[in-house]
C-alpha positions as CSV (number, residue, x, y, z in Angstrom):
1,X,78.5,73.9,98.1
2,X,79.2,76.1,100.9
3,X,77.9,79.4,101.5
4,X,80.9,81.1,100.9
5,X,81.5,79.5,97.4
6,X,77.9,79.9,96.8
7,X,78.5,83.6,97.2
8,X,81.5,83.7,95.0
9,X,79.5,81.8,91.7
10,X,76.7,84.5,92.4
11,X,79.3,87.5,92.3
12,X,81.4,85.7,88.9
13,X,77.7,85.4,87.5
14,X,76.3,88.8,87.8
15,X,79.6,90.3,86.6
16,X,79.5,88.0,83.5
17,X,75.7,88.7,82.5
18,X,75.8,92.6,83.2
19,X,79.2,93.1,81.4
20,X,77.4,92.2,78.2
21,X,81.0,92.0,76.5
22,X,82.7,88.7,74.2
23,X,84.4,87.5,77.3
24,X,85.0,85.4,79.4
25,X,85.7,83.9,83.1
26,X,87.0,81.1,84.8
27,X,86.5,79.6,88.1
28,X,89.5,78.1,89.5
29,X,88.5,75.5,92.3
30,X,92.1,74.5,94.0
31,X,92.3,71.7,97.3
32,X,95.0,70.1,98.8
33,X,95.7,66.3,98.8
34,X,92.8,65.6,101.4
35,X,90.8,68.0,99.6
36,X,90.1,70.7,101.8
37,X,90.0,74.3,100.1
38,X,93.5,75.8,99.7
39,X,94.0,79.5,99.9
40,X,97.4,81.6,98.6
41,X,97.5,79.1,95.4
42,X,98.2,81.6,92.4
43,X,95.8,80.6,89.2
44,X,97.0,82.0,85.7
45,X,96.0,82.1,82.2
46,X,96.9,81.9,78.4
47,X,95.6,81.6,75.6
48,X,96.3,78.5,73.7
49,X,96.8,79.5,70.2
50,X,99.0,82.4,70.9
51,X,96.3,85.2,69.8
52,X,97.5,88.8,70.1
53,X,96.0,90.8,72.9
54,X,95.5,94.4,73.0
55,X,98.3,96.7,74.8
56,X,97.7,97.8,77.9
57,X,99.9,98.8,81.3
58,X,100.7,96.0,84.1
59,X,99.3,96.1,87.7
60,X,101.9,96.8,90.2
61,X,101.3,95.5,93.9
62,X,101.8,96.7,97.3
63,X,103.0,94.3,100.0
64,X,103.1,95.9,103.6
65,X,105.0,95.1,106.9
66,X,102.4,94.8,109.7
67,X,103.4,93.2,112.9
68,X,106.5,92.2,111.7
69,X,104.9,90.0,109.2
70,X,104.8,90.1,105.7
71,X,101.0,91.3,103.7
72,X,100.1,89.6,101.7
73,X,101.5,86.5,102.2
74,X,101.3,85.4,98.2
75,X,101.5,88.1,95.8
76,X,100.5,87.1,92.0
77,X,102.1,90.1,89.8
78,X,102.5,90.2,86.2
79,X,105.8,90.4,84.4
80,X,106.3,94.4,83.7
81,X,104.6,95.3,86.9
82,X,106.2,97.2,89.7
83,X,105.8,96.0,93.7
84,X,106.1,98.6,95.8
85,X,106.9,97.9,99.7
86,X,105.5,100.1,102.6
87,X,106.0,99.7,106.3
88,X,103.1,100.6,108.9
89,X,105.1,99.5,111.2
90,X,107.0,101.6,113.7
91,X,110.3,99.9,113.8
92,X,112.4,99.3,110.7
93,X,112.5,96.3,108.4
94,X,115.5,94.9,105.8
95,X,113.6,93.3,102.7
96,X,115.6,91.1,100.3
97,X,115.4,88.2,97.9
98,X,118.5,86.6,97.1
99,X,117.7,84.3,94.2
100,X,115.1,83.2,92.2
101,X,112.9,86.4,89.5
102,X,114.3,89.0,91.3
103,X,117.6,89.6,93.3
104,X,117.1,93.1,95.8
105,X,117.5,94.6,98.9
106,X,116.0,97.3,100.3
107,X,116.0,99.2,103.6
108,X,112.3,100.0,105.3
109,X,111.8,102.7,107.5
110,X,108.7,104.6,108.2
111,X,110.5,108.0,107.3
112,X,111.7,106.9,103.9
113,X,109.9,105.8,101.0
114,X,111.4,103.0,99.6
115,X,111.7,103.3,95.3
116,X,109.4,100.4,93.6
117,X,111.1,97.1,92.2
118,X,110.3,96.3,88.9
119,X,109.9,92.5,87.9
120,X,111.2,91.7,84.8
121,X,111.3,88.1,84.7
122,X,109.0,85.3,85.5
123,X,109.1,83.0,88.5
124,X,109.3,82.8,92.1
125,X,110.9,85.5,94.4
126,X,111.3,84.5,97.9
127,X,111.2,87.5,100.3
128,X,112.9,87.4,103.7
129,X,113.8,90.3,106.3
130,X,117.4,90.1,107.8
131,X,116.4,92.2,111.2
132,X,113.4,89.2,111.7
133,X,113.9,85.8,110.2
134,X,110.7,84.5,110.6
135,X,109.8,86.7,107.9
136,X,108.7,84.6,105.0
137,X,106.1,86.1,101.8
138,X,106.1,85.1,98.5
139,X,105.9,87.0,95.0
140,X,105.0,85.3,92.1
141,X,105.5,86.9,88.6
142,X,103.7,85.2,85.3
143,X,103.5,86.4,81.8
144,X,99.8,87.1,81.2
145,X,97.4,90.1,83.0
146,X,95.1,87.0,83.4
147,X,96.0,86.5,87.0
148,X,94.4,85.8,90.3
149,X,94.8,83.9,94.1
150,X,92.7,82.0,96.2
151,X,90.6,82.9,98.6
152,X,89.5,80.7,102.1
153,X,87.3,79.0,100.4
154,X,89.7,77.8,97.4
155,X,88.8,79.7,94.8
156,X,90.3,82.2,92.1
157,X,88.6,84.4,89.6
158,X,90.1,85.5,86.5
159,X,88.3,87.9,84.4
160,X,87.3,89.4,80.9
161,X,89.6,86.5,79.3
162,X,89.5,85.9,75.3
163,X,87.0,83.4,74.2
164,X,88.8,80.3,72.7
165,X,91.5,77.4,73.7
166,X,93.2,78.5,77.1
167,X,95.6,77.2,79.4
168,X,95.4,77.3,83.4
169,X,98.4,77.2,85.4
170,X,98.4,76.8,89.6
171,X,101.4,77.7,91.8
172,X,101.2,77.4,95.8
173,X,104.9,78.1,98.0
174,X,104.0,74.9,99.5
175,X,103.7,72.7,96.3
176,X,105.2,69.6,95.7
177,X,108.4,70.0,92.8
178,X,107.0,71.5,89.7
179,X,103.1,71.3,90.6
180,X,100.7,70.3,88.2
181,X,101.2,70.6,84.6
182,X,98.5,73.4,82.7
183,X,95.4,72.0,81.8
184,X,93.7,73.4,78.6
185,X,90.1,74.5,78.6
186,X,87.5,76.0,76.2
187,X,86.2,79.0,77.1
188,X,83.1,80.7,75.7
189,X,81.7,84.3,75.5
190,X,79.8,85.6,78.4
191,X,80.2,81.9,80.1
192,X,81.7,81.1,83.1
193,X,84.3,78.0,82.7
194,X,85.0,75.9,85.8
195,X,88.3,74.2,86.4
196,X,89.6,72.3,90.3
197,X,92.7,71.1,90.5
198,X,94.1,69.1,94.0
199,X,98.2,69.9,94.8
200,X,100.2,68.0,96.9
201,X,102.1,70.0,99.1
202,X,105.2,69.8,101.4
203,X,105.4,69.8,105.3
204,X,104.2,73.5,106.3
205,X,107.6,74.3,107.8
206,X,109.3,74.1,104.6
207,X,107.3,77.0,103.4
208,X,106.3,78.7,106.0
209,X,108.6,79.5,109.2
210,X,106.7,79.7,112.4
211,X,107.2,82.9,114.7
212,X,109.1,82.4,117.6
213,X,106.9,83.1,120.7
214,X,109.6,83.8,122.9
């Protein structure tokens, strides 16, 4: 196990035994087909049997324009949330998706605030920039607050989940059709449940565009 990983079960494990609550966590390992770590792969969970979870408010997300590039690249958002897109650069960017969860447009300057967008459905939005086209980010909306990405090292945390029969889902731009199908687990209070998963993915340019040097 590598240091960084090493690091990341430490952190999952001190959170779990000082929260002292009946919950749980999972550790979502995710490598591509030759098994090296794959970052930007959205993890998500739900519970199995359909239990009722308490109310509570979604989490929007900010993606930026910085160097004419899209941050984040992968955006995990719930369904309900609001994304909100800001600009620190100093020229002026045209932000769009034209299919897929969500269908917008909106103008970026560094003058004008730009309103949030509210996702409503679930899926895939593709996000593009008609003044650069190399442009390329990805927002992913999923029903459940259970949510997390990968880091370098391949790995996602989700946190404070209900104890009991759950289902993990893994989405990554670059994944072959549909991508794995959910794989139930068990989890337990106060206990950390581990779960890797290896995705087959398509030739980078079909997912990512590369920036024109010239």
């Amino acid at each position: 196990m590598g240091i960084r990983l090493t690091i990341a079960w430490l952190a999952v494990a001190a959170a779990v035994f000082a929260r002292g609550a009946t919950a749980a966590d999972i550790a979502a390992t995710i490598r591509d087909s030759n098994g090296a770590p794959l970052a930007n792969a959205v993890v998500y969970a739900i519970p199995a049997d359909g239990r009722p979870l308490p109310d509570h408010q979604p989490i929007g997300a900010v993606i930026d324009q910085v160097g004419a590039e899209f941050r984040p690249f992968v955006t995990p958002v719930e369904v309900g949330a609001e994304v909100v897109f800001t600009n620190a650069d100093r020229f002026a960017h045209n932000i769009y998706s034209v299919f897929g969860a969500r269908v917008f447009e909106i103008a970026l300057t560094r003058e004008v605030s730009a309103p949030p967008v509210p996702i409503e459905h679930s899926g895939v939005i593709l996000l593009g920039c008609s003044i650069h086209d190399w442009m390329v980010a990805y927002v992913y909306a999923v029903p459940t607050r259970f949510l997390g990405k990968t880091d370098e090292s391949g790995v996602a945390i989700l946190r404070e989940l209900p104890v009991g029969q759950t289902e993990v889902y893994v989405w990554h731009p670059g994944v072959r059709g549909d991508g794995p199908l959910p794989r139930t687990i068990e989890t337990f209070a106060n206990e950390i449940a581990n779960i890797e998963f290896d995705l087959a993915l398509r030739p980078e340019p079909l997912w990512r565009l590369e920036r024109d040097a010239n």
